[in-house]
mmCIF file of the C-alpha atoms, coordinates in Angstrom:
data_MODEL
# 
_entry.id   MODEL 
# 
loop_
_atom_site.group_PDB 
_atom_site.id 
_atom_site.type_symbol 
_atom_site.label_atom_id 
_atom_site.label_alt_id 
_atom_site.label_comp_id 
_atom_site.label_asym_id 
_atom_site.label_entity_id 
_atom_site.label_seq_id 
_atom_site.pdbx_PDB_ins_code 
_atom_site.Cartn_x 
_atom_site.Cartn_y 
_atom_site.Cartn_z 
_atom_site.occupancy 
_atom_site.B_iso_or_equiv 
_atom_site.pdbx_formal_charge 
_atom_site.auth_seq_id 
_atom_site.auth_comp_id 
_atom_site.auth_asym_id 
_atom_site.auth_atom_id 
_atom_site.pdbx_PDB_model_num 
ATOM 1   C CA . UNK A 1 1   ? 118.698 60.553 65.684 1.00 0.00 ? 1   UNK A CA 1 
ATOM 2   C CA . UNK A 1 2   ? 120.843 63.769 67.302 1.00 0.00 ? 2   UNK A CA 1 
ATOM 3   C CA . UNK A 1 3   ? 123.900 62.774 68.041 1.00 0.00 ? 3   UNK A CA 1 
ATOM 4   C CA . UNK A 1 4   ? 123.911 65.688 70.740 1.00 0.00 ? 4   UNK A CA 1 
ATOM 5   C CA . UNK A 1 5   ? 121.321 65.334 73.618 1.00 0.00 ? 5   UNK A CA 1 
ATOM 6   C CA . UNK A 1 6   ? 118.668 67.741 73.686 1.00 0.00 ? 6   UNK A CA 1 
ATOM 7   C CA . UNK A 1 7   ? 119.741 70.489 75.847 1.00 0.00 ? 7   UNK A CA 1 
ATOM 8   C CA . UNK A 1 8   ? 123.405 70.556 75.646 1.00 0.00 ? 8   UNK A CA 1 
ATOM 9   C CA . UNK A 1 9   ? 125.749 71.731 73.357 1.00 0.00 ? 9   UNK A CA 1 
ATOM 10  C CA . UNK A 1 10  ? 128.278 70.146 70.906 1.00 0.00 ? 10  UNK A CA 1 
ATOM 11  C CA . UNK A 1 11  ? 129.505 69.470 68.124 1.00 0.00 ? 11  UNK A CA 1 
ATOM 12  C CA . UNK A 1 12  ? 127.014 68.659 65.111 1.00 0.00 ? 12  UNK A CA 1 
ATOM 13  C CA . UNK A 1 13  ? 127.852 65.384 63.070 1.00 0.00 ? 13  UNK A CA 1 
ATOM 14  C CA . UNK A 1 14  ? 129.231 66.328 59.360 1.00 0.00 ? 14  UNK A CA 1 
ATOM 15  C CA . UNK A 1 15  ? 126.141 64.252 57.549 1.00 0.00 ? 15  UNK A CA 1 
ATOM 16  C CA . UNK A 1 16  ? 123.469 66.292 59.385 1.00 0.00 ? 16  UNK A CA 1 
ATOM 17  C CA . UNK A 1 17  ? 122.300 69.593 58.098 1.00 0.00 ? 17  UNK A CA 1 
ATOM 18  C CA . UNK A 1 18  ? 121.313 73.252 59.235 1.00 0.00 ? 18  UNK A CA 1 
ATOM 19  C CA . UNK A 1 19  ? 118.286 74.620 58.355 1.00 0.00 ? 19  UNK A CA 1 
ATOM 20  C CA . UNK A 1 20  ? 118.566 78.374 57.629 1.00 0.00 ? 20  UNK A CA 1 
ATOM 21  C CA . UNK A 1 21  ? 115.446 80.868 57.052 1.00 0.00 ? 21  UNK A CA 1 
ATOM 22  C CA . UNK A 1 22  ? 115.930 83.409 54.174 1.00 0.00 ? 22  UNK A CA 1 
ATOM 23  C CA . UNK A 1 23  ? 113.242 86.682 53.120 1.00 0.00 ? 23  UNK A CA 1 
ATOM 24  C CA . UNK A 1 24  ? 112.112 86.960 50.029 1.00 0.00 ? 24  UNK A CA 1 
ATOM 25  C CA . UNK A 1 25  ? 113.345 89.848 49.079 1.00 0.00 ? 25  UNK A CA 1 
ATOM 26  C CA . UNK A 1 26  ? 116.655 90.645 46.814 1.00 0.00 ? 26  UNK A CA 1 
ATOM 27  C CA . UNK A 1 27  ? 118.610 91.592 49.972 1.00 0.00 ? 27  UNK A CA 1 
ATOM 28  C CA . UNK A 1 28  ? 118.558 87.298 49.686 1.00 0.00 ? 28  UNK A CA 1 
ATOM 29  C CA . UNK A 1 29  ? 118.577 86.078 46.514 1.00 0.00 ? 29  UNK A CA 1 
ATOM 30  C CA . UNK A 1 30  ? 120.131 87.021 43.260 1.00 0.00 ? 30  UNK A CA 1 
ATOM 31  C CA . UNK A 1 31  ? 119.469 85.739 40.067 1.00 0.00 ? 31  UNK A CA 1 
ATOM 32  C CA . UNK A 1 32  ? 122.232 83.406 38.631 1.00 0.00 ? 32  UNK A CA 1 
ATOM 33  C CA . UNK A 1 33  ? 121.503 83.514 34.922 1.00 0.00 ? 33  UNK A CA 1 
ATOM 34  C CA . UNK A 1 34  ? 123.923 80.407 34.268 1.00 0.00 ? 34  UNK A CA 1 
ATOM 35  C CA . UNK A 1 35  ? 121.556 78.754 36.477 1.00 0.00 ? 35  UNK A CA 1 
ATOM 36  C CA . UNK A 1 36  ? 118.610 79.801 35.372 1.00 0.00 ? 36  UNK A CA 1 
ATOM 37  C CA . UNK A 1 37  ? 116.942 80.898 39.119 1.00 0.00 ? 37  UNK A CA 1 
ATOM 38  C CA . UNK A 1 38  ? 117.487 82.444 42.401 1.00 0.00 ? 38  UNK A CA 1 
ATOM 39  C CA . UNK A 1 39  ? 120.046 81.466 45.088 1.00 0.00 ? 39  UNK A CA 1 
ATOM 40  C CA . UNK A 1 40  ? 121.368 82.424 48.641 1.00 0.00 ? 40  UNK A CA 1 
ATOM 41  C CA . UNK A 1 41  ? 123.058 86.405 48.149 1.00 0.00 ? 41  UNK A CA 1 
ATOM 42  C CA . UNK A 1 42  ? 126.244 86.436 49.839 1.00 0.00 ? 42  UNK A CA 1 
ATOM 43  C CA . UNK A 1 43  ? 125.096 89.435 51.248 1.00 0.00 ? 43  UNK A CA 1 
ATOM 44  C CA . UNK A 1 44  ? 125.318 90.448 55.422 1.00 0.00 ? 44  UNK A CA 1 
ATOM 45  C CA . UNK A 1 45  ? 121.708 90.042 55.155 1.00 0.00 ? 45  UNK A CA 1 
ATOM 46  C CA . UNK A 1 46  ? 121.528 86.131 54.125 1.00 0.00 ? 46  UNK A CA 1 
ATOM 47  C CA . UNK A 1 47  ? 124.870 85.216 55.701 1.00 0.00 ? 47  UNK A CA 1 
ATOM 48  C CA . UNK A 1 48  ? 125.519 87.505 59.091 1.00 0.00 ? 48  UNK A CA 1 
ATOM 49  C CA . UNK A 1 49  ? 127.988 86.585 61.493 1.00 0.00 ? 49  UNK A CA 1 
ATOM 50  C CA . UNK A 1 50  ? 126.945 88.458 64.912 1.00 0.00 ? 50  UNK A CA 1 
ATOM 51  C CA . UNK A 1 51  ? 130.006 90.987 65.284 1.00 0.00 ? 51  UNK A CA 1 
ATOM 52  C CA . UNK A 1 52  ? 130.357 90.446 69.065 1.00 0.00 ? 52  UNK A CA 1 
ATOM 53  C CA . UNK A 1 53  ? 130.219 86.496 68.934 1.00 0.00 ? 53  UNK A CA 1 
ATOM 54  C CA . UNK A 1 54  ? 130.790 85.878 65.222 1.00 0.00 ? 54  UNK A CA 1 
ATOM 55  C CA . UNK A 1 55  ? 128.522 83.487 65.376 1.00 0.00 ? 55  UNK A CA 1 
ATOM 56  C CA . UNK A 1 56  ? 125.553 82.566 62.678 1.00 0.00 ? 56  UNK A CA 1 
ATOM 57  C CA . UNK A 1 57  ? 122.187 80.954 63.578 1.00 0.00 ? 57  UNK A CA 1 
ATOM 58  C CA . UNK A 1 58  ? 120.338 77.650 61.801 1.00 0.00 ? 58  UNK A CA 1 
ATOM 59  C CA . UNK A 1 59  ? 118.360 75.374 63.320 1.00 0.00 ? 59  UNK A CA 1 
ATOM 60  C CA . UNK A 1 60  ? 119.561 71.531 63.419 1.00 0.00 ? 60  UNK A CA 1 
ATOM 61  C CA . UNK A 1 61  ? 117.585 69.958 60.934 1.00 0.00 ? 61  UNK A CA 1 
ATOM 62  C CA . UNK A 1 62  ? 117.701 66.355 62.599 1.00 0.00 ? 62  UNK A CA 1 
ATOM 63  C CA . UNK A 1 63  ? 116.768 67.634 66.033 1.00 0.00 ? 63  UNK A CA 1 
ATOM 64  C CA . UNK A 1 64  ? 114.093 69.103 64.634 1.00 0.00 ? 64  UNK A CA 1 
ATOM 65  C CA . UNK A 1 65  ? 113.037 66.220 62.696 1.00 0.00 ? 65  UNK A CA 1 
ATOM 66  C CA . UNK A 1 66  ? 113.112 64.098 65.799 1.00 0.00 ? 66  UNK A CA 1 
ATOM 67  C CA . UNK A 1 67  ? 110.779 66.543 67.171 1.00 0.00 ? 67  UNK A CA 1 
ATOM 68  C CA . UNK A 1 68  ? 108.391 65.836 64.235 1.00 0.00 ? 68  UNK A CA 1 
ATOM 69  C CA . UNK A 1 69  ? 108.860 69.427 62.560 1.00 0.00 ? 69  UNK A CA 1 
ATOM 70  C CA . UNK A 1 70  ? 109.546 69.852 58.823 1.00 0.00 ? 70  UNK A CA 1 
ATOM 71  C CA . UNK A 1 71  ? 111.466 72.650 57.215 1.00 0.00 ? 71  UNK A CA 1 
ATOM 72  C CA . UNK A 1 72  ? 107.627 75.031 56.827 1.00 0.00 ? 72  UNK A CA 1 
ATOM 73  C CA . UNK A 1 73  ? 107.797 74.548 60.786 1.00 0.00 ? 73  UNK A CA 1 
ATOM 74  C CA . UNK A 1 74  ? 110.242 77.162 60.409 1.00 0.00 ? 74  UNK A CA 1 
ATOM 75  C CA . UNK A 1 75  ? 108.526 79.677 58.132 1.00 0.00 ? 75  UNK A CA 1 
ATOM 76  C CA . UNK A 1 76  ? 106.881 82.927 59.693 1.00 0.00 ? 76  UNK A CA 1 
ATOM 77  C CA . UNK A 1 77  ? 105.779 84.711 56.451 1.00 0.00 ? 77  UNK A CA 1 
ATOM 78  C CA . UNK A 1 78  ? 104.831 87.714 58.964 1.00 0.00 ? 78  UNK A CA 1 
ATOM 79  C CA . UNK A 1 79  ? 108.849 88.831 58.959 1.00 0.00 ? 79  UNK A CA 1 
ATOM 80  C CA . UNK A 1 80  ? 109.276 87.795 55.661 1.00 0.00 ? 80  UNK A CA 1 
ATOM 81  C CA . UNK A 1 81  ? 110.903 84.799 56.380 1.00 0.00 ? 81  UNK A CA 1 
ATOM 82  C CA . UNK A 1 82  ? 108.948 82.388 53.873 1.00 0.00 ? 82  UNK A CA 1 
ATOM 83  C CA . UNK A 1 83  ? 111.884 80.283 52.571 1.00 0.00 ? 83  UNK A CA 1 
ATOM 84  C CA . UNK A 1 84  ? 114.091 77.884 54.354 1.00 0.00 ? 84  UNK A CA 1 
ATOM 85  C CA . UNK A 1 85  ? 117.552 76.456 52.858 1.00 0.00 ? 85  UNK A CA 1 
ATOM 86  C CA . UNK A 1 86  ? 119.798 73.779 54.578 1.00 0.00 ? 86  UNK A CA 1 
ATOM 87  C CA . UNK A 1 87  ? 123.367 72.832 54.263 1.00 0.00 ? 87  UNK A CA 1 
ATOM 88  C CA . UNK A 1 88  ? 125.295 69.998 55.343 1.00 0.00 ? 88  UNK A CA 1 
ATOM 89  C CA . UNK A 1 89  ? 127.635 70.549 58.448 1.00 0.00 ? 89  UNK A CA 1 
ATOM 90  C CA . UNK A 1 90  ? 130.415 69.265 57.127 1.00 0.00 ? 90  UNK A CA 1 
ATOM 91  C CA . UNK A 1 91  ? 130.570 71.355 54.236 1.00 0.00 ? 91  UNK A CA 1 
ATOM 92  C CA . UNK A 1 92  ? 129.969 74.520 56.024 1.00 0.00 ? 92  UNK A CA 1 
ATOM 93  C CA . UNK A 1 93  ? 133.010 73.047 58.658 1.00 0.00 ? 93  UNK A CA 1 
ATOM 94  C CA . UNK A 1 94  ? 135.004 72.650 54.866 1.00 0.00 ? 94  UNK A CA 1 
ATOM 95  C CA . UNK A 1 95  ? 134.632 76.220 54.388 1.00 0.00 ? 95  UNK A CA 1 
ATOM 96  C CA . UNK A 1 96  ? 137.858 78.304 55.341 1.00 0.00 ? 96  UNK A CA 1 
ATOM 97  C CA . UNK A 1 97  ? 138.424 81.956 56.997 1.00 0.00 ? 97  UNK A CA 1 
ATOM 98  C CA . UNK A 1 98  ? 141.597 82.705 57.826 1.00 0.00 ? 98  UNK A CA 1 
ATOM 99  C CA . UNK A 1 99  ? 142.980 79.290 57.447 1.00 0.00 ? 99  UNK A CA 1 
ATOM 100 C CA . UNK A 1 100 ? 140.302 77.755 59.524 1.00 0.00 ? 100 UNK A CA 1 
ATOM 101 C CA . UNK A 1 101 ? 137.428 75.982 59.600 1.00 0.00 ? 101 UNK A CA 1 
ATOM 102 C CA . UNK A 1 102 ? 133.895 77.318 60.669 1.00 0.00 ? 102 UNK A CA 1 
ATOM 103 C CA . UNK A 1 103 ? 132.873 75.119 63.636 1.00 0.00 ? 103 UNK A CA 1 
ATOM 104 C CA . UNK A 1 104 ? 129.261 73.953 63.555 1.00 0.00 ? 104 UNK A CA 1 
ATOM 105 C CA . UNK A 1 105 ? 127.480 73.523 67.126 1.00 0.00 ? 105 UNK A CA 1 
ATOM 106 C CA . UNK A 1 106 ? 124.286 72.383 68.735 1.00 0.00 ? 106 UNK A CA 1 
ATOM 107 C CA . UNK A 1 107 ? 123.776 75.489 70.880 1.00 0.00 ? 107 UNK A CA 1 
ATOM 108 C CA . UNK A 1 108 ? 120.075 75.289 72.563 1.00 0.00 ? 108 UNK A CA 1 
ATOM 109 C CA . UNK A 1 109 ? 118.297 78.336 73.339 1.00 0.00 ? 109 UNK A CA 1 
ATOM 110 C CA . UNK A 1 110 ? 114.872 77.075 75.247 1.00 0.00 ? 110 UNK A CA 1 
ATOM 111 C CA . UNK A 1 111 ? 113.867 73.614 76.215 1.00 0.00 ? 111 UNK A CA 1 
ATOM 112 C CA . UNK A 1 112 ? 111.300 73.287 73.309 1.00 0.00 ? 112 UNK A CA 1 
ATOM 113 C CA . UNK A 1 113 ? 111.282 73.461 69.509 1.00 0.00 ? 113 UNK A CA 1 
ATOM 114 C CA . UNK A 1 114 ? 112.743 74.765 67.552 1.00 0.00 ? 114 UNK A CA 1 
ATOM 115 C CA . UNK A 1 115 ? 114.901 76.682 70.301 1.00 0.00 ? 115 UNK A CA 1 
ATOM 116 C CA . UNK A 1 116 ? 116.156 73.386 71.475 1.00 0.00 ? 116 UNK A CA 1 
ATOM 117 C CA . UNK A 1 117 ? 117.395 72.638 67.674 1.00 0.00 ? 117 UNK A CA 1 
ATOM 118 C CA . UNK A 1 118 ? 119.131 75.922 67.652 1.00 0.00 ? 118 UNK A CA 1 
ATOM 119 C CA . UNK A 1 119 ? 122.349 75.882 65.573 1.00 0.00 ? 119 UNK A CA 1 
ATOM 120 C CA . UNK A 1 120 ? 125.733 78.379 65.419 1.00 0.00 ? 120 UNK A CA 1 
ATOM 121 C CA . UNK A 1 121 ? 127.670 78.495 62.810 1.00 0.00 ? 121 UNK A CA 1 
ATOM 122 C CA . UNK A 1 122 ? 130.992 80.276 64.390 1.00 0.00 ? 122 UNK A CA 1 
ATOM 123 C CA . UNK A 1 123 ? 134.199 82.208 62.666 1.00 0.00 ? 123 UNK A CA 1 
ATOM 124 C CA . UNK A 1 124 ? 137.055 80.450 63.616 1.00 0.00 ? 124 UNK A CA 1 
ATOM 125 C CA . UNK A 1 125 ? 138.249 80.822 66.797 1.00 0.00 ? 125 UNK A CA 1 
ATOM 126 C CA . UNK A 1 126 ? 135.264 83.201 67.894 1.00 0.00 ? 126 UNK A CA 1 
ATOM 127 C CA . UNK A 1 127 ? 138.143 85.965 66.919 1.00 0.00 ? 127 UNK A CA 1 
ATOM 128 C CA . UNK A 1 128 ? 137.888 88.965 68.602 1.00 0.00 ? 128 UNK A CA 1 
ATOM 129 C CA . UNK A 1 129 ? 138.350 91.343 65.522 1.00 0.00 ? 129 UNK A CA 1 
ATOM 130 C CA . UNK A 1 130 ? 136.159 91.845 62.990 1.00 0.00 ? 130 UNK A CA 1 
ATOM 131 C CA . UNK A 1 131 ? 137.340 89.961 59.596 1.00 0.00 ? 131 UNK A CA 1 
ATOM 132 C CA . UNK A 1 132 ? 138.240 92.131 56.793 1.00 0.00 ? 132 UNK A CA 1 
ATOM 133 C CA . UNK A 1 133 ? 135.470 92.639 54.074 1.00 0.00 ? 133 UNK A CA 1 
ATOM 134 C CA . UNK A 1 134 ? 136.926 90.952 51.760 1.00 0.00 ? 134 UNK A CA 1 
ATOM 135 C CA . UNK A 1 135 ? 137.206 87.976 53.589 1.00 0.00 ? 135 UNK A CA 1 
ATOM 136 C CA . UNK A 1 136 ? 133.985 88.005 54.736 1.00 0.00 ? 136 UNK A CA 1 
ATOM 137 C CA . UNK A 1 137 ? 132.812 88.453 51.517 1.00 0.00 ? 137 UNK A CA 1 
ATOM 138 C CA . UNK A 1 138 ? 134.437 85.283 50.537 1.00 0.00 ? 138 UNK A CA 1 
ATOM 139 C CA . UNK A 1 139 ? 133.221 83.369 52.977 1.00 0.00 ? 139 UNK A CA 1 
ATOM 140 C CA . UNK A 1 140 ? 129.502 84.247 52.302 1.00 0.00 ? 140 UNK A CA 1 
ATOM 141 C CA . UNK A 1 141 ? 129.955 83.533 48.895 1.00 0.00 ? 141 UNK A CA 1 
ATOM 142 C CA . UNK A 1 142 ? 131.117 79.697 49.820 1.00 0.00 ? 142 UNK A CA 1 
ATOM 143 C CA . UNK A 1 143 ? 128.255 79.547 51.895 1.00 0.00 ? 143 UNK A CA 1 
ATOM 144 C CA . UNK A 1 144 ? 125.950 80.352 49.743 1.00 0.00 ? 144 UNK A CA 1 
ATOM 145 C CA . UNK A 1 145 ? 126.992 78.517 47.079 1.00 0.00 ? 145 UNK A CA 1 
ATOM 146 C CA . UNK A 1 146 ? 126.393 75.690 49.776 1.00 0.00 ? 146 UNK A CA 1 
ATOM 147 C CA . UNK A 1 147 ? 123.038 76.190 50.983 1.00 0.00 ? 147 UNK A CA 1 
ATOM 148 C CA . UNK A 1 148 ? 119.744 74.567 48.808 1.00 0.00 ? 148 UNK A CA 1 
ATOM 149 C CA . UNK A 1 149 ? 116.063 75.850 49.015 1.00 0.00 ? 149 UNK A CA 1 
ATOM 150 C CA . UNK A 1 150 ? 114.028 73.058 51.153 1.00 0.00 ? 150 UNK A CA 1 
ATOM 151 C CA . UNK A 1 151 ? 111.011 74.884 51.716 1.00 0.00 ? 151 UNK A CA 1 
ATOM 152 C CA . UNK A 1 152 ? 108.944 77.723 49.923 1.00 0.00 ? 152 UNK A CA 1 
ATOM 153 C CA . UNK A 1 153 ? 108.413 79.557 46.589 1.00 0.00 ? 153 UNK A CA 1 
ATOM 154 C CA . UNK A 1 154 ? 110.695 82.326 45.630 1.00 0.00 ? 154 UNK A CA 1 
ATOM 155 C CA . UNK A 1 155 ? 108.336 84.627 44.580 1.00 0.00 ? 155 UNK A CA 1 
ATOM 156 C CA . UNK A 1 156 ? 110.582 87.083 42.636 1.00 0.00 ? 156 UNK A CA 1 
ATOM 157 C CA . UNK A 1 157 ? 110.831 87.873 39.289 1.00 0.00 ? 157 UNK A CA 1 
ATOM 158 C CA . UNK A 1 158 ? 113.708 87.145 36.927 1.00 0.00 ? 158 UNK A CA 1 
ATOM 159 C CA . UNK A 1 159 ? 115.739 90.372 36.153 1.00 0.00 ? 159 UNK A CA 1 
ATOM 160 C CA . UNK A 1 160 ? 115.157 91.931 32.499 1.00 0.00 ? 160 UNK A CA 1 
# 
């Protein structure tokens, strides 16, 4: 059950989770051969913090799920957008730029879903400058390392 009324905004509770949508597509994925598979990139592409807000989107898988919807809900395979991935909150909140955590909110966009499960993932302090590239690189390789494949087939092939 949300812990945030549908509607209004706040804070997401650390056991729930955030839904992301990926493409197929290597801008994405990479291949970890340790692994054995594909994973979330840490590329701008997978993990992009809007420069004005610094804010990243999900959807609030529990919302959602109150709502009756399931992670495919999500999938539009006419962008591209065919696989879905989910972290918890409180390990994205666990991961640090500059010192900080990365606050996790129920921000709505429309009264039905899944714009009333909408999610933002914010830089700390919604900073006015643009982190450096290193450190955003950083960051987007915590999250990724984070975020598990809930929905779809990764349809790519291995690297020779």
């Amino acid at each position: 059950m949300p812990n945030v009324p549908c509607g209004e905004t706040g804070q997401i509770a650390d056991a729930d989770a955030i839904w992301r949508t990926f493409k197929n597509d290597i801008n994405y994925l990479e291949y970890d051969v340790d692994a054995g598979g594909w994973r979330p990139a840490a590329t701008m592409q997978a993990f992009n913090f809007d420069h004005t807000t610094h804010e990243m989107s999900g959807r609030w898988r529990e919302h959602l799920q109150g709502d009756g919807w399931v992670p495919r809900g999500l999938v539009n395979p006419g962008s591209g957008y065919s696989l879905v991935y989910e972290a918890d909150a409180g390990a994205l909140r666990a991961v640090l730029a500059d010192g900080d955590p990365l606050t996790v909110d129920h921000t709505p966009t429309g009264p039905t879903p899944p714009d009333c499960a909408h999610a933002s993932v914010y830089w700390p302090l919604r900073m006015e400058e643009t982190p450096a590239r290193s450190k955003r690189l950083e960051v987007r390789s915590r999250l990724a390392d984070l975020f598990r494949l809930v929905e779809g087939t990764i349809a790519l092939l291995p690297p020779n």
